[in-house]
N, C-alpha and C positions, 0 to 999 in steps of 0.2 A: 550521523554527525552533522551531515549538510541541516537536516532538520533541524536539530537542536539551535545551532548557529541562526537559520534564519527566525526561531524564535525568537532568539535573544536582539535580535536586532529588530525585529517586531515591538520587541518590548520597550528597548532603548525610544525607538521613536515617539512609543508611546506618552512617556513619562515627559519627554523632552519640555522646558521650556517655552514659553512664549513668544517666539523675535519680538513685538509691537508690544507698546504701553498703552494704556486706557484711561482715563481719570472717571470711565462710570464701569462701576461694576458691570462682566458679564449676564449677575441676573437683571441688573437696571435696562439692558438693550432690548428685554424683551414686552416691556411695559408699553409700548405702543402698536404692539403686535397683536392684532383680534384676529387674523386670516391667516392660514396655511397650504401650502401646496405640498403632498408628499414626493418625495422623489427617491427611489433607491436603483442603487446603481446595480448592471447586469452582471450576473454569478457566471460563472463558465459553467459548463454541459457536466461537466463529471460532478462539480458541487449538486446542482440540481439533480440529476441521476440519483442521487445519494440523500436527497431529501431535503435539502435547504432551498426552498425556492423564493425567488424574489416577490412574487405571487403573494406567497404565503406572509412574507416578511414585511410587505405596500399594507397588507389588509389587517397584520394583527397591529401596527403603527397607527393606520387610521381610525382604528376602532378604539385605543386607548387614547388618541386624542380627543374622539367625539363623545365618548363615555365620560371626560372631563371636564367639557362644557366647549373646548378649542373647535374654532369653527374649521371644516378641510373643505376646501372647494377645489372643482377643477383646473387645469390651466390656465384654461380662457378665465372662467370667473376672477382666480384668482387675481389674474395681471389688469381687472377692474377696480380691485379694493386699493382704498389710500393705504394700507395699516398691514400691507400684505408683508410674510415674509416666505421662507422653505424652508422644511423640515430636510438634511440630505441624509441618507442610511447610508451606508458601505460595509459590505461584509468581502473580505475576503480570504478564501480558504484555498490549503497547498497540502494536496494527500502527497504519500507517496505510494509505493509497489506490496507496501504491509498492511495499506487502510487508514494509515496513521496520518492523522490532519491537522496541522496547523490554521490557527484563526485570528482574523484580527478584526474588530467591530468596530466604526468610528459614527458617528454622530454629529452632525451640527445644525445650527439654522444662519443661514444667511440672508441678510437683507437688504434694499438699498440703504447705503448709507453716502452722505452728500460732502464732496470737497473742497477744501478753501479754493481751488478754482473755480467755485462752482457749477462743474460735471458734477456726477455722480454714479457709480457702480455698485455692484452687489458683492458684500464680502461677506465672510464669514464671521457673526458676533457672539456667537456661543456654541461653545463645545466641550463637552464633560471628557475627561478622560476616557479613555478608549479602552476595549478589553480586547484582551487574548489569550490564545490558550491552546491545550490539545485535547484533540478527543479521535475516536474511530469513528470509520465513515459509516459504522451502522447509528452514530449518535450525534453526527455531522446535524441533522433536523434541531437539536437540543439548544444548538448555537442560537436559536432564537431568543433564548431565554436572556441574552444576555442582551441583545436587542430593545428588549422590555425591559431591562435593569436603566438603560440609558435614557430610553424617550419614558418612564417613569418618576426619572433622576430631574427631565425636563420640564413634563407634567409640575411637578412640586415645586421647581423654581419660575415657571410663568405663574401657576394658581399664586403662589410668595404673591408677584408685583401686583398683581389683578386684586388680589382683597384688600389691599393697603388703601 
């Protein structure tokens, strides 16, 4: 029951809303963007144990972006490019004492973006909806796929602004 519940509310978040307005479309923020730095967040022990590793998760991201023509450079390089932004993964998974795991995958890229004080900070300027779901921890590795479903979903809305 506790699982189920935290699905559902997994999901609720999911779906959730906006707070903040925009007057340029999500794909429009990515049009000045030619550099990337991957970043994906650290899985706990038992996910990895079970086959999802962030390892695997960093290398099949960077390889779909470099397959696409998206430049990925390191840290350092990156924080040299004018035009730089981040790719961020987050995978997080909740088995319980039967195998059974709940998941949730989010996505975004964030970038600098400059404000009417002019500071400027790195916020978050696109993000596709987020998946989640269940599966067993012998298919917990699977969860990648859905990984590729988002930074795919990506792929196809930067290519969008770059051929225009």
């Amino acid at each position: 029951m506790r699982l189920l519940a935290l699905t559902l509310v997994v999901g609720l978040l999911t779906w959730m809303p906006a707070l903040g307005q925009s007057k340029v479309s999500t794909e429009q923020t990515l049009a000045h963007l030619e550099v990337f730095d991957v970043i994906v967040e650290d899985l706990d022990e038992d996910t990895e144990r079970h086959g999802l590793t962030k390892n695997a998760i960093e290398t099949d991201v960077e390889l779909a972006l470099r397959r696409s023509g998206i430049k990925v450079y390191s840290n350092e390089e990156w924080l040299d490019s004018p035009s730089m932004g981040y790719l961020y993964v987050q995978v997080n998974a909740f088995g319980n004492s039967n195998g059974l795991y709940v998941f949730h995958v989010h996505m975004s890229v964030n970038q600098m973006v400059y404000l009417t004080t002019g500071d400027y900070t790195y916020a978050q300027t696109y993000s596709p909806p987020g998946r989640f779901g269940t599966t067993g921890a012998a298919n917990l590795r699977d969860v990648r796929g859905f990984v590729k479903d988002l930074v795919n979903k990506f792929i196809n809305d930067w290519l969008k602004v770059h051929q225009e």
